[in-house]
C-alpha positions in Angstrom: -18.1 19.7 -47.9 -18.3 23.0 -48.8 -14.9 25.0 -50.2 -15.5 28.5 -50.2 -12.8 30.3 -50.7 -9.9 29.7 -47.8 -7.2 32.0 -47.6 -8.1 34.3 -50.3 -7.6 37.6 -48.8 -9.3 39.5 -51.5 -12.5 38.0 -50.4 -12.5 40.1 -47.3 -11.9 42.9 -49.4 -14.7 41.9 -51.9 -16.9 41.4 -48.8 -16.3 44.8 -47.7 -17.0 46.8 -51.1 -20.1 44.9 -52.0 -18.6 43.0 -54.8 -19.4 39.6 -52.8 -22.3 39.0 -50.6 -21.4 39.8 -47.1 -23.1 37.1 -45.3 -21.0 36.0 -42.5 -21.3 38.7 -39.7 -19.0 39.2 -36.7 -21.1 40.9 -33.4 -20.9 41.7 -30.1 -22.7 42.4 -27.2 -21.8 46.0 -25.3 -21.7 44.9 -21.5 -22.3 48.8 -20.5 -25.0 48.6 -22.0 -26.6 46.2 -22.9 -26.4 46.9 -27.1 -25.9 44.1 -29.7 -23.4 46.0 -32.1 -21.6 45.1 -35.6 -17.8 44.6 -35.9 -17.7 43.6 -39.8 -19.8 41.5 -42.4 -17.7 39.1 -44.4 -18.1 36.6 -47.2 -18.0 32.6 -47.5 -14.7 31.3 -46.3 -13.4 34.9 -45.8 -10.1 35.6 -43.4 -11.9 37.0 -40.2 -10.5 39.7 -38.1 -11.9 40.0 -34.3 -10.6 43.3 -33.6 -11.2 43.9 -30.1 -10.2 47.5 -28.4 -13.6 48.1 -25.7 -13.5 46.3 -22.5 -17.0 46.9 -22.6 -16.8 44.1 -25.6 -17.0 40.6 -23.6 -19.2 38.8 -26.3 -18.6 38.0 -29.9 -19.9 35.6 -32.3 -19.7 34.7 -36.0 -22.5 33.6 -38.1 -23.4 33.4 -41.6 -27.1 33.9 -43.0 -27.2 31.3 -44.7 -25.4 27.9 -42.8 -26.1 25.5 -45.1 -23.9 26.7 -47.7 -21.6 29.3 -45.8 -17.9 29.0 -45.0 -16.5 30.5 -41.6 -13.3 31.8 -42.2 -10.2 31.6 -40.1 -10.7 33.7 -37.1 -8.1 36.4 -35.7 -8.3 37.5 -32.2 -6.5 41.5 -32.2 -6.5 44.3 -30.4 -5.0 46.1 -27.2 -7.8 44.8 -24.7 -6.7 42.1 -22.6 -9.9 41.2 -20.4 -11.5 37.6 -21.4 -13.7 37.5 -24.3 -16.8 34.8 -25.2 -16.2 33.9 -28.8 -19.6 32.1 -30.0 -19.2 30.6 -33.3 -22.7 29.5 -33.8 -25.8 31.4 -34.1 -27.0 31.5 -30.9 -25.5 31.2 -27.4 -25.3 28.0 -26.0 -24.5 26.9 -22.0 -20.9 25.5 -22.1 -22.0 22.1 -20.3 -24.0 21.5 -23.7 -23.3 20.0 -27.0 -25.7 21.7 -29.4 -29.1 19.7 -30.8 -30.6 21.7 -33.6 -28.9 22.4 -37.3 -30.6 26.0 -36.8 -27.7 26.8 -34.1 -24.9 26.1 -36.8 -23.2 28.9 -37.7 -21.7 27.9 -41.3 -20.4 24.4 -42.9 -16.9 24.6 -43.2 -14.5 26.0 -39.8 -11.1 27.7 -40.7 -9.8 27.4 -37.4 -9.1 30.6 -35.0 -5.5 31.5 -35.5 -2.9 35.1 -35.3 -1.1 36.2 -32.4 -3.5 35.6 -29.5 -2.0 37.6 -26.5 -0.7 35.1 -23.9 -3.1 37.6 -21.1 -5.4 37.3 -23.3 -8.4 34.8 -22.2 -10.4 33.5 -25.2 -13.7 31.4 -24.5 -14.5 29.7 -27.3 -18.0 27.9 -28.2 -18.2 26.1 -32.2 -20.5 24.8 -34.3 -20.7 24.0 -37.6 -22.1 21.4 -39.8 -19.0 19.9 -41.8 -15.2 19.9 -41.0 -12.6 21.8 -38.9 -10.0 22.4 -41.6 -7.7 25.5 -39.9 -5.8 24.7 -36.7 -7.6 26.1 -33.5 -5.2 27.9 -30.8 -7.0 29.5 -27.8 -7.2 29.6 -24.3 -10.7 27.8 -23.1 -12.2 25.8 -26.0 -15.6 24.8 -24.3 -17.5 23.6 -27.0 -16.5 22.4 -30.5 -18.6 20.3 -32.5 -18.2 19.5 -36.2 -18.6 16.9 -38.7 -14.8 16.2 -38.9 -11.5 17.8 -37.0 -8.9 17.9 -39.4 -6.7 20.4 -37.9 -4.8 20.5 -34.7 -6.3 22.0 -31.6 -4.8 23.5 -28.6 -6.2 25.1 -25.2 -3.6 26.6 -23.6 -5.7 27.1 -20.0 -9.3 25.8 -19.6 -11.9 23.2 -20.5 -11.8 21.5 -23.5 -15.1 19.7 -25.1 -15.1 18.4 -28.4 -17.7 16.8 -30.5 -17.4 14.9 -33.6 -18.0 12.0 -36.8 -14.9 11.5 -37.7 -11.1 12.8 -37.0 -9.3 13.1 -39.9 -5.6 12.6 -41.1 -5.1 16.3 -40.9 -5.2 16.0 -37.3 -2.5 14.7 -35.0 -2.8 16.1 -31.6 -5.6 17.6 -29.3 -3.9 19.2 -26.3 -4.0 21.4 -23.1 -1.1 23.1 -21.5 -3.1 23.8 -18.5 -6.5 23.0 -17.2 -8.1 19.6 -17.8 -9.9 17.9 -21.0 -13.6 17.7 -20.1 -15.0 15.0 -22.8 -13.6 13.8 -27.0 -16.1 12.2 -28.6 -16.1 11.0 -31.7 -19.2 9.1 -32.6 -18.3 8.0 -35.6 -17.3 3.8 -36.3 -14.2 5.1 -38.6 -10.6 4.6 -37.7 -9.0 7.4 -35.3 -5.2 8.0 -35.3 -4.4 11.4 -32.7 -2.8 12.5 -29.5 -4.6 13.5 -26.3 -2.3 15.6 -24.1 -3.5 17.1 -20.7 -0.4 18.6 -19.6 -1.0 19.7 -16.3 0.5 19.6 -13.3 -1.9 17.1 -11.3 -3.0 20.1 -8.6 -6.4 19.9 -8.5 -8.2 19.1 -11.6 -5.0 20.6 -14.0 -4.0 17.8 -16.0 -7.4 15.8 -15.6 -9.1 14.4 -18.6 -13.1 13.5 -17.7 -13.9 11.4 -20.6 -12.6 10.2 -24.1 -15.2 8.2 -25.9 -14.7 7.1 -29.3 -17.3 5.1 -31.3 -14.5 3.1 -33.6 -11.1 2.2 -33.6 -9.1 4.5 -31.8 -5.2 2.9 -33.3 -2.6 2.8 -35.3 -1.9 -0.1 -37.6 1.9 0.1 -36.9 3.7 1.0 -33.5 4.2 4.3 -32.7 0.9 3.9 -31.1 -1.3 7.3 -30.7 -0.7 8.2 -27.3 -3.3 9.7 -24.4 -1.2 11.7 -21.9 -2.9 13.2 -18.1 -0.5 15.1 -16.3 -3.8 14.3 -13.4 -6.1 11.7 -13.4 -8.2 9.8 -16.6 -11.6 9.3 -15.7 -13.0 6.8 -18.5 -11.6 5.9 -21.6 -14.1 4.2 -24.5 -13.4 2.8 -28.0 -14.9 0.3 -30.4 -10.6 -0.9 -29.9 -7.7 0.4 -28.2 -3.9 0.2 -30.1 -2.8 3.2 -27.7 0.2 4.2 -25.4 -2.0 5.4 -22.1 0.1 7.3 -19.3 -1.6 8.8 -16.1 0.1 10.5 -13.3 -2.7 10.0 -11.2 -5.3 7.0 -11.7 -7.6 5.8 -14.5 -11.2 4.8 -13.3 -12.6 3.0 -16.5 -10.7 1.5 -19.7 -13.6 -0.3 -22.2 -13.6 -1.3 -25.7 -17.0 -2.6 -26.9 -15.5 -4.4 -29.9 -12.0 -5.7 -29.9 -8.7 -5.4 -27.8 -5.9 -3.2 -26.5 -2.6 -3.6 -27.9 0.0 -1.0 -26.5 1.0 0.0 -23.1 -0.7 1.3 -20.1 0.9 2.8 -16.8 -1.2 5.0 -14.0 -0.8 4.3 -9.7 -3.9 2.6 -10.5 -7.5 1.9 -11.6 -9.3 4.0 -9.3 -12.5 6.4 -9.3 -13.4 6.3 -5.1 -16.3 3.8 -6.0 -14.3 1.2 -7.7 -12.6 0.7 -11.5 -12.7 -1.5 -14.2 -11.3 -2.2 -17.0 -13.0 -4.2 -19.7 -11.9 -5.5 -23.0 -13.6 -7.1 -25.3 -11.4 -8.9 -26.8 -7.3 -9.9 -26.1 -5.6 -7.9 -23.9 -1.7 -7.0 -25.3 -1.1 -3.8 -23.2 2.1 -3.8 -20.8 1.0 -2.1 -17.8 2.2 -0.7 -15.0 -0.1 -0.1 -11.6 2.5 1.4 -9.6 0.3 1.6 -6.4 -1.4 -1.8 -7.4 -5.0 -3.0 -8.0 -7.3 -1.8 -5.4 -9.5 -4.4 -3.7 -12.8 -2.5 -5.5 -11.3 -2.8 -9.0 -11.5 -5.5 -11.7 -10.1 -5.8 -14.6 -12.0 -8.5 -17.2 -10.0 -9.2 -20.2 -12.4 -10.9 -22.9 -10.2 -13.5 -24.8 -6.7 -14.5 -24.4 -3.6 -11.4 -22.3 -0.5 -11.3 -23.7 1.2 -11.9 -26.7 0.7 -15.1 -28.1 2.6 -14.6 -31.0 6.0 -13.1 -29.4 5.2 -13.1 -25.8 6.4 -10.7 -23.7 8.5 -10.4 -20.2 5.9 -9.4 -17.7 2.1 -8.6 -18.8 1.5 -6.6 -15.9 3.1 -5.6 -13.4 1.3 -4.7 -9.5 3.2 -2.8 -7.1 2.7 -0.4 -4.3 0.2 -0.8 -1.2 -2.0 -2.5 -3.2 -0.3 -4.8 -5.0 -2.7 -7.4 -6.3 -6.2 -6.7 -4.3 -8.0 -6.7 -7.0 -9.7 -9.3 -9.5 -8.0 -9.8 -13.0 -10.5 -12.0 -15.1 -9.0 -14.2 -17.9 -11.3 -15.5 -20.8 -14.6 -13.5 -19.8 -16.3 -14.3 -22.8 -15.7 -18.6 -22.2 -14.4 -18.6 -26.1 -11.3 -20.6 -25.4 -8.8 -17.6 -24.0 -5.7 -17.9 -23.0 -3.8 -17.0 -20.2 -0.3 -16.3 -22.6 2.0 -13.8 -20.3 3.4 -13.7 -16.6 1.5 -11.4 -14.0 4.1 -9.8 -11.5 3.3 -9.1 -7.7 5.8 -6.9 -6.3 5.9 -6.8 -2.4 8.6 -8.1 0.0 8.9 -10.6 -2.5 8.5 -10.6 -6.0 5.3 -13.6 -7.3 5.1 -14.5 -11.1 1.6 -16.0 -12.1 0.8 -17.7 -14.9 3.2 -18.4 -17.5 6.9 -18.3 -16.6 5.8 -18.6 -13.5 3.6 -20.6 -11.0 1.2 -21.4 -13.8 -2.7 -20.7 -14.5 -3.6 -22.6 -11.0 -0.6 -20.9 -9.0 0.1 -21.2 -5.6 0.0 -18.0 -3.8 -2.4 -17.3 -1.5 -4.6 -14.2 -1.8 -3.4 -13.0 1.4 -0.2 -13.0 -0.1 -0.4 -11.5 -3.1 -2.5 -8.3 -1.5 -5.8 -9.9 -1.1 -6.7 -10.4 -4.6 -6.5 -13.0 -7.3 -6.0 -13.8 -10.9 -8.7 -15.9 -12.6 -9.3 -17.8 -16.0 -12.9 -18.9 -17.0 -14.3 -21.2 -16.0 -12.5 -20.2 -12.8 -11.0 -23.1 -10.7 -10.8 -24.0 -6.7 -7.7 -22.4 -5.1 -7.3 -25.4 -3.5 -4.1 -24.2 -1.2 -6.6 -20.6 -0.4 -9.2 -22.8 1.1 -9.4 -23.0 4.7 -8.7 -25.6 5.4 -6.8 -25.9 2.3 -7.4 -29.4 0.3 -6.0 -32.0 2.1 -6.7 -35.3 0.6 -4.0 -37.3 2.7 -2.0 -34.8 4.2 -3.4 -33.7 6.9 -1.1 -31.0 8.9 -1.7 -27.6 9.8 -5.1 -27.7 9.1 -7.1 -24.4 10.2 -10.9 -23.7 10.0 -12.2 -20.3 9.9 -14.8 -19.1 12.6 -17.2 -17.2 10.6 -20.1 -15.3 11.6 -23.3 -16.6 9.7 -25.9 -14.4 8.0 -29.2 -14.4 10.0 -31.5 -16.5 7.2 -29.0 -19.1 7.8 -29.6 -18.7 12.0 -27.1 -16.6 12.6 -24.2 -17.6 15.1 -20.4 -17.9 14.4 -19.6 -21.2 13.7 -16.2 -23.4 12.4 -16.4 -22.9 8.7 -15.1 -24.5 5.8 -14.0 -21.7 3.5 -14.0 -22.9 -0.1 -11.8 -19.9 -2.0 -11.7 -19.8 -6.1 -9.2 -17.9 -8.5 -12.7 -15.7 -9.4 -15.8 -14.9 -8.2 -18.3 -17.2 -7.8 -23.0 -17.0 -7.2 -25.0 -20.1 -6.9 -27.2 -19.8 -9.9 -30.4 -21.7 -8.8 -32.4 -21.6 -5.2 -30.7 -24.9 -4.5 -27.5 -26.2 -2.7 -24.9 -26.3 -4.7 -22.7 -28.7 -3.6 -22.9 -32.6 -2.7 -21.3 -32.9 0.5 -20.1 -35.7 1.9 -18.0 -37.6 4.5 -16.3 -40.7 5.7 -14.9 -42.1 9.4 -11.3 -41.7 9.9 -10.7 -43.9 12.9 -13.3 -46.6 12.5 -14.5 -48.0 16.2 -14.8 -52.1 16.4 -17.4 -53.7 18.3 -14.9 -57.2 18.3 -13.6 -58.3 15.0 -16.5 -55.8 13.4 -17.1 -52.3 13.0 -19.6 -50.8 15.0 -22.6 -49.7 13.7 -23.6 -46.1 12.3 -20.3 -45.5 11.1 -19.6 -44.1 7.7 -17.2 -46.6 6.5 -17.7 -45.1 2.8 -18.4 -42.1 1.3 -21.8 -41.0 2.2 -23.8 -38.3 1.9 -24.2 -36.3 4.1 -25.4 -32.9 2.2 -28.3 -32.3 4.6 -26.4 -32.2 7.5 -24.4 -28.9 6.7 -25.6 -25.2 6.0 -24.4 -24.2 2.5 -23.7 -20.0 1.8 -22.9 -18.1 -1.4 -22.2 -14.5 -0.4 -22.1 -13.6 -4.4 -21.8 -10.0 -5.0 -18.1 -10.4 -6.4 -17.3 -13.2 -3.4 -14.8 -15.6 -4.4 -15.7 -17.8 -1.3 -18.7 -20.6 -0.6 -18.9 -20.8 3.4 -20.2 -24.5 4.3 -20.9 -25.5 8.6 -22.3 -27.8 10.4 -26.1 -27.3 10.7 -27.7 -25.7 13.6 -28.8 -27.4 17.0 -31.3 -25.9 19.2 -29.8 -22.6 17.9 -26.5 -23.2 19.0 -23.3 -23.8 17.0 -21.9 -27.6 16.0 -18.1 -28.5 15.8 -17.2 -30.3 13.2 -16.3 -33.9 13.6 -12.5 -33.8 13.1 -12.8 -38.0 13.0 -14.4 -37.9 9.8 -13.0 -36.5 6.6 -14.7 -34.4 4.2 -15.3 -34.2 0.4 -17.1 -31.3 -1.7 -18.2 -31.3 -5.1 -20.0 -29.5 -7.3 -23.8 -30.7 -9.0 -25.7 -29.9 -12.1 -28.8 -30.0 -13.2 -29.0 -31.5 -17.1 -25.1 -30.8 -17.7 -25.5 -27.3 -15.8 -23.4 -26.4 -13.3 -25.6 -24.4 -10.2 -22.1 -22.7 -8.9 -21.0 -20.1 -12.0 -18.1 -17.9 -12.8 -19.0 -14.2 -12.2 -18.2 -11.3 -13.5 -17.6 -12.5 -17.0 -18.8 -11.5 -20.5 -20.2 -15.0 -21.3 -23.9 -16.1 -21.4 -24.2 -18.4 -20.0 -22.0 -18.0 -17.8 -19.9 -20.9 -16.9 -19.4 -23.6 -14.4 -16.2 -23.7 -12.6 -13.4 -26.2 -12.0 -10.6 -28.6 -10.1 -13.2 -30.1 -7.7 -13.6 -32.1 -5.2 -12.4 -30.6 -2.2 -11.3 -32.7 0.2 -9.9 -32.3 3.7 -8.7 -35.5 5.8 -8.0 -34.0 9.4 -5.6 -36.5 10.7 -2.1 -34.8 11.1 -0.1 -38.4 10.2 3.2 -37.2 8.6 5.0 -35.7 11.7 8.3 -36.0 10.5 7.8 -34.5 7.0 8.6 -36.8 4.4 5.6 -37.3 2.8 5.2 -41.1 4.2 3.5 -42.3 7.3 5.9 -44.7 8.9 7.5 -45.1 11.8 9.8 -42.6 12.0 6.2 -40.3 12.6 5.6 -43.0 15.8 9.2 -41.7 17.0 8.1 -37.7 16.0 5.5 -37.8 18.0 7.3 -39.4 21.3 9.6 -36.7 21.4 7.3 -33.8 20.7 3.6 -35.2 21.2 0.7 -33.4 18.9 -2.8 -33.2 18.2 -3.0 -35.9 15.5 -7.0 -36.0 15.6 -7.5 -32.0 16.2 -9.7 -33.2 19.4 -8.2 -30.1 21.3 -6.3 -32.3 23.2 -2.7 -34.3 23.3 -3.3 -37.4 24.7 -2.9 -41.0 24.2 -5.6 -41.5 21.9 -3.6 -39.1 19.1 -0.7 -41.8 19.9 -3.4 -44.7 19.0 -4.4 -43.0 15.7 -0.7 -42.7 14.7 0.0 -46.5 15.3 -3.3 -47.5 14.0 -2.2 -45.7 10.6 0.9 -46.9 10.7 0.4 -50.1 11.3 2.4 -51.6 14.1 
């Protein structure tokens, strides 16, 4: 780095009598007409005053001969004009939407900052480049464009866009902020350690308050708690870092959170992930962050956690809280990268009633429906089978309340809506070969005697009976596999409620064909807590988990549909005494 001089007055002075080479120049363009004129010529590092009386002057910039080895000076904005001024410090003009390519558009090494009593009605548009550090504060109204080797000063905007540009941020900076307006894009693209506040400080209406884009190549933390904080008064639109130790806040929502190296340790709270085309949040590795989604997780946003959420040293009382209209209607994936992650912290679901997964609460393979819980679900890789979310759910004995969904087929399967079994997991789930994924098979429930034997045909055992069915993986982020009865003629089959059913997964040389999806593991892995099973015989009418008698006299005074035939009658009566054994 180049240290020229700062804040040595006399070097204006020196500039000004020809003692010093006067090779930094301050110009500006006439608008009335059309004239490139000269304010002053200054030397390295020099105190620069921008002294600005025409409101024919709308365009300035400061430049030094020689770039390489040059100093820009702090820059003061003066004089009675009030209209908005174009301050370019660079040597060329450069479109605002732009960061700048070439060395040759630098206009010195070393920035002083722009600083002085800048009118409040007093619109400044600033535009800076310069090959080395930032090492004065900068306080204006519209900073479009600064890009330096290194910000080590504070920076302000007080109304409009904000674009910065850099390697490295260093100590000497603790804050970027806006009062008004939005932040369009930070970058630093450096892999060094970052340790700043972003503030957006608007009010929300519109884009004030917004922030487009913070993308930071390295670590963007603290070692020690208080965490840097990021701050939109409106909405975040992505947030990248090589690792996150932050304290995120967002009045409106986030759309993307990634690190591309390690975890995020802090707090996060927004209404939600949301961007109109779905969210996501990915971390590479643990997730430690206590958030808040105040409206929820909508259905078209995921959050995939690499390793282990939560604290597994200390823990902590609620990992993340869901509330709102959305509550949980998302996907939350545990353990993307298959390394042995671990589900360490509760998950609350805030709706009539208040649902704790994981910890603490229903455990890893809770309960809870998705319907319940908003239409979402929480999974850890491999992902198992919700067995109580199937319809029917798994019912290896217990056979009540059994309902099958009628499901309307895709047309390479033949179309037609048909009585489904609805296999649900805690994740989502593609078939990762052209083959059927499952062995299915079945069993008779009430076996028919032909005298003292049964008849023949029957399946007295488990058989299989894959070929029978058609077999769908809708993929795509689906969390379901859709198995029916095949086709006949064209036209739908019921299934045979006297058998019962079992599903279970196959492999191929130790490989699973149905996958976890969504994850950060390759392969990706298999999933678990299979078979399925479904035995639809409705037995236990009198709820106490035994078939005995007492279901005989159930049944008498409130007859049911024991076989799911569609029909009460006697033969429901039969099955009941046949499994009781009178």
């Amino acid at each position: 780095m180049n240290r020229n001089g700062y804040g040595l007055g006399v070097l204006a002075s020196l500039a000004l009598t020809g003692l010093a080479a006067a090779t930094v120049h301050v110009k500006y363009l006439d608008s009335s007409n059309g004239q490139i004129g000269s304010i002053a010529n200054y030397s390295s590092g020099a105190a620069i005053t921008v002294n600005i009386s025409s409101s024919s002057i709308a365009k300035v910039m400061v430049y030094s001969d020689t770039p390489t080895s040059d100093n820009i000076g702090t820059i003061s904005v003066i004089g009675t004009n009030t209209q908005s001024i174009n301050l370019y410090v660079a040597q060329s003009q450069v479109a605002a939407d732009a960061f700048y390519t070439s060395t040759g558009d630098a206009a010195g090494q070393d920035f002083g900052g722009i600083q002085g009593n800048i009118p409040s009605n007093r619109e400044v548009h600033a535009k800076i480049y310069v090959l080395d550090d930032q090492i004065g504060s900068i306080t204006v109204s519209h900073l479009e464009t600064l890009q330096v080797d290194q910000v080590n000063s504070n920076i302000q905007s007080t109304r409009g866009f904000f674009k910065v540009k850099c390697a490295s941020v260093g100590s000497g900076c603790s804050s970027m902020k806006q009062t008004a307006g939005k932040i369009s894009r930070i970058e630093v693209t450096g892999t060094g350690n970052c340790n700043f506040d972003i503030e957006a400080n608007g009010n929300g209406s519109g884009t004030d308050g917004d922030i487009d884009v913070i993308d930071v190549g390295g670590e963007f933390s603290h070692d020690t708690t208080p965490y840097p904080h990021i701050t939109a008064g409106g909405r975040i639109g992505s947030i990248t870092a090589g690792t996150l130790r932050n304290t995120i806040s967002a009045n409106e929502e986030i759309g993307f959170i990634t690190t591309t190296v390690g975890g995020f340790k802090g707090s996060l709270t927004t209404p939600k992930l949301f961007d109109g085309t779905g969210a996501r949040m990915q971390i590479a590795g643990a997730f430690e962050a206590v958030t808040t989604l105040s409206d929820g997780l909508p259905s078209d946003s995921t959050i995939v956690i690499g390793s282990w959420s939560g604290d597994q040293s200390t823990g902590v009382t609620n990992l993340f809280e869901l509330q709102g209209p959305h509550r949980l209607a998302g996907q939350i994936i545990i353990n993307a990268n298959n390394s042995g992650g671990v589900w360490y912290d509760p998950i609350t679901v805030v709706g009539t009633s208040t649902l704790t997964l994981g910890p603490g609460g229903q455990g890893v393979y809770y309960s809870s429906t998705s319907a319940a819980l908003g239409g979402g679900a929480v999974g850890l890789v491999p992902y198992g089978l919700h067995k109580e979310d199937c319809e029917p759910r798994h019912a290896p004995t217990d056979g009540c309340d059994l309902y099958w969904a009628s499901k309307a087929w895709p047309s390479q399967y033949g179309g037609q809506t048909r009585e489904t079994f609805v296999l649900k997991h805690y994740g989502p789930v593609y078939n990762s070969t052209s083959s059927v994924p499952y062995l299915i098979e079945r069993r008779k429930i009430a076996i028919e005697m032909c005298g003292m034997d049964p008849c023949g045909g029957q399946d007295l055992d488990w058989t299989d009976r894959t070929t029978m069915f058609d077999l769908y993986v809708p993929g795509g982020g689906s969390r379901e596999v859709w198995v029916a009865m095949a086709l006949s003629g064209g036209q739908p089959v019921a299934i045979d409620k006297e058998h019962a059913y079992r599903s279970n997964t196959v492999s191929d040389s130790g490989v699973m064909r149905l996958r976890s999806d969504q994850t950060l593991a390759s392969p990706a892995a298999g999933v678990v807590g299979y078979p399925y099973q479904v035995w639809p015989l409705c037995l236990d009418l009198n709820m106490n988990l035994e078939v005995e008698s007492g279901d005989i006299d159930a049944w008498l005074e409130q007859p049911a549909d024991v076989d799911y035939s569609g029909a009460i009658d006697v033969v429901d009566l039969v099955r009941l005494i046949e499994a009781v054994g009178m």
